[in-house]
C-alpha positions in Angstrom: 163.3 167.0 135.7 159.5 166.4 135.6 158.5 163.5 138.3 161.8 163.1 140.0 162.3 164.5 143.3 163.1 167.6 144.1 165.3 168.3 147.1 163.6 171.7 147.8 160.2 170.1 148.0 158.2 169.8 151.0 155.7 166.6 149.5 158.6 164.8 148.0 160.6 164.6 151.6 156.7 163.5 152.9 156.9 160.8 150.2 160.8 160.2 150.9 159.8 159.6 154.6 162.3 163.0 155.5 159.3 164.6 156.8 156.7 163.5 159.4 153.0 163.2 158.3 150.0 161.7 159.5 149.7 158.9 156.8 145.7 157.7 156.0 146.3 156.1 153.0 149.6 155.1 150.1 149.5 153.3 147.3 152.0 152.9 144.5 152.2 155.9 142.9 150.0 158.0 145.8 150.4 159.6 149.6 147.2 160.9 151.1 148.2 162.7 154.6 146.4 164.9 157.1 146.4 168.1 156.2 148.8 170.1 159.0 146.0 173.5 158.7 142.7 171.6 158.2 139.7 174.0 156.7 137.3 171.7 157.8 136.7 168.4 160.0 138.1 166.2 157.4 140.7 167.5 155.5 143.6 164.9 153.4 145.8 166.0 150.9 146.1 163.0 148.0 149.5 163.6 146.1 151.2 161.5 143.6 154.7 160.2 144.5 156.0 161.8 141.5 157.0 165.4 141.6 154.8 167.2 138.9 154.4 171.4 139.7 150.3 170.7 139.5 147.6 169.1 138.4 147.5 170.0 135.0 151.1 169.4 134.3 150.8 166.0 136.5 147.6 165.2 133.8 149.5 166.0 130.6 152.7 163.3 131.8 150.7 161.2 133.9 147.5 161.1 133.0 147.3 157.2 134.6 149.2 158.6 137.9 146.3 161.6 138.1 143.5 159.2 137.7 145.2 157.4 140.8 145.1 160.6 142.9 141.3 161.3 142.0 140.9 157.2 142.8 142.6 157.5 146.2 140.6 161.2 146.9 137.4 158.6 146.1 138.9 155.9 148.6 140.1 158.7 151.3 135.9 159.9 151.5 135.2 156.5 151.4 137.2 155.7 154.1 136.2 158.8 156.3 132.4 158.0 155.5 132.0 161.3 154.0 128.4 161.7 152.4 129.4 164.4 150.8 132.6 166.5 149.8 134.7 168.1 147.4 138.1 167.6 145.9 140.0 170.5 144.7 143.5 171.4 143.2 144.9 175.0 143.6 146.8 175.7 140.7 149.3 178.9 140.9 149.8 181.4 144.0 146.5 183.3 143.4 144.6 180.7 144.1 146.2 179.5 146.6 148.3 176.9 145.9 151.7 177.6 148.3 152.9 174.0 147.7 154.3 173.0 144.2 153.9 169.5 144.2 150.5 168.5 142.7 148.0 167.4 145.1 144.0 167.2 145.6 142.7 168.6 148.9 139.6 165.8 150.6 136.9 168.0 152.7 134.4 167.0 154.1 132.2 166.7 157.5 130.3 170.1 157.2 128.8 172.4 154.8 130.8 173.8 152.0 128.7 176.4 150.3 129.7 177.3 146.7 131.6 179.8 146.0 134.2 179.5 148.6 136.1 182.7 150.1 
């Protein structure tokens, strides 16, 4: 069921404490967590406590519990003193999303030239 936890899923044993991760931030509905394969000097993954498959389908239920993620991404670069960064959500295997749990990557602390890849 939408926003429950799923036993199969990596971020909800993270939010469930089943899983170690380096914890930078929660709140009530978010987990932001070093990311285990960083692409750049800072790298946190925001993700809401409540299993949605992505961001889209988190937006459409939650629209309240996304703002919160893109909040907390705000907080995370805040936090890190990032000048500058960007937030992104893969959405489906061909971009690159291997997780299914809905989640913003934070990077920052050097150059990200648009278009990535």
């Amino acid at each position: 069921m939408p926003g429950e936890p799923q036993a199969d899923c990596l971020f909800c044993k993270i939010v469930e404490g089943q899983i170690p991760a380096t914890i930078v931030r929660e709140s009530d509905t978010t987990v932001a967590f070093r990311d285990i394969n960083p692409q750049a000097p800072t790298h946190v993954l925001v993700i809401p406590k409540a299993h949605y498959e992505n961001a889209a389908a988190l937006a459409v239920a939650e629209p309240a519990i996304a703002a919160d993620v893109l909040r907390e991404a705000q907080t995370v670069a805040d936090e890190e003193k990032l000048e500058s960064y960007r937030i992104v959500f893969n959405t489906g295997a061909g971009a690159g999303q291997t997780v299914w749990h809905a989640h913003a990557h934070v990077l920052g602390g050097r150059g990200l030239e648009w278009p990535p890849g």
